[in-house]
C-alpha positions in Angstrom: 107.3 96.0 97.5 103.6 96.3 95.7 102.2 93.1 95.8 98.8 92.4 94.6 96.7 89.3 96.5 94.8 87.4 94.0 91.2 86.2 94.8 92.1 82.8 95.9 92.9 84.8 99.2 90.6 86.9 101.5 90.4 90.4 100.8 90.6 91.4 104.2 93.9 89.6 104.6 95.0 92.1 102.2 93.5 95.1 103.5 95.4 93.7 106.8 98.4 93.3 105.4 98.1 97.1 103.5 97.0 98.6 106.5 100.3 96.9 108.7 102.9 97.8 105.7 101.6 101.0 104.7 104.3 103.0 105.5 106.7 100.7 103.5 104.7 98.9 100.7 101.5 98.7 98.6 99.5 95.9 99.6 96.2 95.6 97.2 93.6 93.0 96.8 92.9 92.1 93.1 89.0 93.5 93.4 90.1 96.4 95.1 93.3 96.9 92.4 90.9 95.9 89.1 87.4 96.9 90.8 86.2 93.8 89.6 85.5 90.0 91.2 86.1 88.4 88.1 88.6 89.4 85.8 90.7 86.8 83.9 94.2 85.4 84.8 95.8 86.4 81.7 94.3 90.0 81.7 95.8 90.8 85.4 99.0 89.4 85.0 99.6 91.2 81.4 98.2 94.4 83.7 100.4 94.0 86.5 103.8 93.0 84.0 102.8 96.4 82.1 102.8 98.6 85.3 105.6 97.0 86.5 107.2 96.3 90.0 104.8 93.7 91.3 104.5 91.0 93.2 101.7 88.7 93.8 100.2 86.6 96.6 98.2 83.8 95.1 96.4 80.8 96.2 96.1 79.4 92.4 99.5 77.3 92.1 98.5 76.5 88.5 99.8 80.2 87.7 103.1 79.1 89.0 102.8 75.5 87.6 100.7 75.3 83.9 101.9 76.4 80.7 101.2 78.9 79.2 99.9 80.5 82.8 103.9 80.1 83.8 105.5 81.2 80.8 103.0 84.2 81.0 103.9 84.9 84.7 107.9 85.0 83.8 107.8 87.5 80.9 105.5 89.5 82.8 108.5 90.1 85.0 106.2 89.4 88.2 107.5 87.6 91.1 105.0 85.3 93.0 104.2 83.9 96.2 102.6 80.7 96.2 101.3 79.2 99.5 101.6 75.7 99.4 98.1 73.4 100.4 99.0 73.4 103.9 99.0 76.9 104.3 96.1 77.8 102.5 94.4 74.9 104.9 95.3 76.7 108.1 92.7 79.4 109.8 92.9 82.8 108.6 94.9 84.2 111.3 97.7 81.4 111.0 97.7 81.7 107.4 98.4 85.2 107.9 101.0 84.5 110.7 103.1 82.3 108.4 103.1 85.0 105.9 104.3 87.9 108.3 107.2 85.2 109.2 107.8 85.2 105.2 107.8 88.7 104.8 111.5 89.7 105.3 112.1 87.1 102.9 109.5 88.1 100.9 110.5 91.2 100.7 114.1 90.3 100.3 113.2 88.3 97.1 111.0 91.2 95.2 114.0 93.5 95.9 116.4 91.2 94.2 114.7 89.6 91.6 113.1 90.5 88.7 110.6 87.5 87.8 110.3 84.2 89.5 107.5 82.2 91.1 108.2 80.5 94.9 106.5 78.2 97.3 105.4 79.4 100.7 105.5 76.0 102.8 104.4 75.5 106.5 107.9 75.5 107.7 111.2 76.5 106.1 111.9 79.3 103.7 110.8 80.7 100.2 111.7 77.7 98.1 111.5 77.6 94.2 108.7 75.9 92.7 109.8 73.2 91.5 
């Protein structure tokens, strides 16, 4: 899996998860990918959907929710992770925690689909959003 985290989530939790999976997948931080702090939403997804194979980790659930963010996302053929609020409310390390339980599924998911956007909750599986 090559999945890109998006700036709504700490860099190091990236480099973290890179360092832990580097064996087995391309884990990338979106100023470390783009060598930039600021760089559109639009620009990085049409990036990402041109490259080609990639995932994202993202704390900005509009991308997943708001036309034409959405519509952008899907025929960019990326599949998304979306932690829900109460995730992204939890301390670093448990935020992290609940997405190494995830990753299986994760994983899993970016093997068999090909575009899709899903909620990581506090309990539970990878759910479609909805």
């Amino acid at each position: 899996m090559k999945l890109l985290v998006d700036n709504m989530l700490p860099p190091r939790m990236a480099r973290g998860l890179g360092e832990l999976f580097s064996d087995q997948h391309e884990v990338v931080h979106i100023r470390d990918k783009f060598q930039t702090g600021s760089l559109p939403d639009a620009e990085w997804i049409e990036r990402l959907g041109r490259e080609g194979g990639w995932c994202v980790l993202s704390g900005d659930r509009r991308i997943a929710t708001k036309k034409p963010s959405r519509e952008l996302f899907n025929r960019s053929n990326l599949v998304g992770f979306f932690p829900l609020p109460a995730v992204l409310g939890l301390p670093l390390h448990s935020m992290t925690a609940r997405i190494l339980m995830l990753w299986p599924s994760m994983n899993d998911t970016a093997r068999v689909m090909d575009r899709g956007c899903f909620d990581l909750g506090i309990k539970g599986g990878l759910r479609p959003v909805g």
